[in-house]
N, C-alpha and C positions, 0 to 999 in steps of 0.2 A: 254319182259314180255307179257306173252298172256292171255287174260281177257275172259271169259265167263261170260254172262250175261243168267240169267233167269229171267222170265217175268212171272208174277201171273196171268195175265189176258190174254186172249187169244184175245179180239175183238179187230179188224182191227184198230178201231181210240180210242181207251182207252187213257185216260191221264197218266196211268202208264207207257205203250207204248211210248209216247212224253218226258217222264220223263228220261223213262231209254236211249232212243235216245239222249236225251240233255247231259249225266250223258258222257257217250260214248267218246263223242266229248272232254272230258278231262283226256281220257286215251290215254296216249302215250306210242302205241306201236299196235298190232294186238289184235282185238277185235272180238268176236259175240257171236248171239245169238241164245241159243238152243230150237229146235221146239219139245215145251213139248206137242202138241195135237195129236199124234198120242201115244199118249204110253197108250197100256193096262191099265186096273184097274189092281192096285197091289194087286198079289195074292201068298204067301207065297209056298204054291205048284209049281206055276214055276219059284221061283226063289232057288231051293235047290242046293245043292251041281252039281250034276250032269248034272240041267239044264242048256239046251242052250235059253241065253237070245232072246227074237224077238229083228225082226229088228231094232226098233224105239227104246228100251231099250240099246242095243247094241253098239246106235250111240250116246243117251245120255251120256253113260256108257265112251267112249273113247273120246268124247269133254271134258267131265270132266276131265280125268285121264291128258291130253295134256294142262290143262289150267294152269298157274300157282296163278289166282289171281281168286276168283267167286264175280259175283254182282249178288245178286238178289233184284228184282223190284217189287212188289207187291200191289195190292189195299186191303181192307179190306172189306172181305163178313162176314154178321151177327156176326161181333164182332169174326172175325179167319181166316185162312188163305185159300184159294180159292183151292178148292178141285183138280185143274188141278194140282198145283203147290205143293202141299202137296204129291201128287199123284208120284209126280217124285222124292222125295225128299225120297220118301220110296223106290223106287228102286235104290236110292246109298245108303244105311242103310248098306246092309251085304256085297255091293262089294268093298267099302273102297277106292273109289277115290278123298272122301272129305277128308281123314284125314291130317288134320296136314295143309291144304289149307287154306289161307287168304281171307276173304269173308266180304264182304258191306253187311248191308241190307237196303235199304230205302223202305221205304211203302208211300202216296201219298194218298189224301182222300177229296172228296168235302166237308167234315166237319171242323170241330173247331178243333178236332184234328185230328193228322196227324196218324192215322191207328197205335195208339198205341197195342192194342190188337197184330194185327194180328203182329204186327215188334218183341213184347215178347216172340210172339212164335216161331217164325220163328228162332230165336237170339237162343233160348233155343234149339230146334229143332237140329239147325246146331251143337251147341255147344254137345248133346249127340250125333252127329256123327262126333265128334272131328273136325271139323271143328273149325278152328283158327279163330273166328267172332272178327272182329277187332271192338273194338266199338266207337271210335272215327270217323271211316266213316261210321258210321251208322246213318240213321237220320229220321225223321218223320215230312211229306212236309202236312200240313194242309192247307184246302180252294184250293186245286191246280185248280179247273177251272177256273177261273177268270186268271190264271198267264200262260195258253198254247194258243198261235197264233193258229187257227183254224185251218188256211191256212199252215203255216208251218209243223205242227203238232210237235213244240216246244214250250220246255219252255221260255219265254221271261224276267219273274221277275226275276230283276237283284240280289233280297236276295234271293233268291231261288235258281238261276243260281249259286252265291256263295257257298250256302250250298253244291250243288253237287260237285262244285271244291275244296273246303275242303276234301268233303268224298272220292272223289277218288285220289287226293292228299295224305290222310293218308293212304287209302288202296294200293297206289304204293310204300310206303315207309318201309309197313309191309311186303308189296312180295318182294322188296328188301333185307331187313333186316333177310326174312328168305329163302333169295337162299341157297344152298349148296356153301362152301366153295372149291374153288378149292384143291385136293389133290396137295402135292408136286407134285408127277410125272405127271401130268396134267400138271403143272407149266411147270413142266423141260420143257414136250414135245409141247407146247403152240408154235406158231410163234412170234419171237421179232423182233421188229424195227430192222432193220442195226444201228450200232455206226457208228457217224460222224466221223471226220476224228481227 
């Protein structure tokens, strides 16, 4: 199962960053993350029928379509969700690589609370681009400076660290539960064990 992660914030040592590294380390299987700072302002005009997407669209566009599981990791700007990250979320809108894809969201906030705002929307957001928002691994990490090693640039708090193992626990259980069923003739032509003797 292959996980893409998107990151709300863009700076080098952000605790979302720390966050969604720490979250990572409890997906079992191929993980990363997609570099949303290169992507144009979304502009209805180039993304029509006919348009050929740029580069940096192009590559978001097919990490997505190849992933089978999304997290995204967010902080919370002026009560909503941080323009880089909103910004990329509109250029999968009409090319339809989220649908039906099982998706975390956690948000992360040096506040009392844990970036409710921005996680309602985000949750809403995914969900009218049919995106499968599983919400059981969804979760909202309040106060997070105090609980990230400096020096490591992880999370350390072991309820914290918990809560990520939960969310990405139920979000691999959702991307399980919605693989594609092998057809019969898949079955037939499959390799089997040898029988013993």
């Amino acid at each position: 199962m292959r996980l893409l992660a998107l990151s709300g914030s863009l700076r080098a040592r952000s605790s979302n960053g720390a966050v969604l590294r720490s979250a990572l380390a409890f997906w079992d299987g191929p993980a990363a993350t997609a570099d949303i700072g290169a992507l144009p302002h979304f502009n209805p005009d180039l993304d029509g029928e006919d348009a050929t997407p740029s580069t940096p669209v192009a590559a978001l566009r097919t990490q997505v379509a190849a992933a089978d599981a999304l997290l995204v990791v967010s902080p919370e700007y002026a009560h909503g969700v941080p323009g880089a990250l909103k910004n990329a979320l509109d250029w999968l809108v009409s090319s339809g690589e989220c649908v039906a894809k099982p998706v975390a969201v956690i948000t992360a906030s040096p506040f009392p609370t844990g970036g409710d705002h921005a996680n309602a929307q985000l949750r809403e957001t995914l969900r009218m681009m049919t995106g499968e928002v599983i919400e059981a691994a969804c979760r909202e990490l309040p106060a997070i400076g105090p609980k990230i090693d400096p020096t490591t640039e992880r999370v350390t708090d072991e309820t914290t660290l918990s809560e990520l193992r939960a969310a990405l626990s139920h979000l691999a259980a959702a991307t399980r539960a919605s693989a594609p069923t092998p057809t019969p003739a898949a079955a037939a032509t499959a390799p089997h064990e040898p029988e013993g003797p």
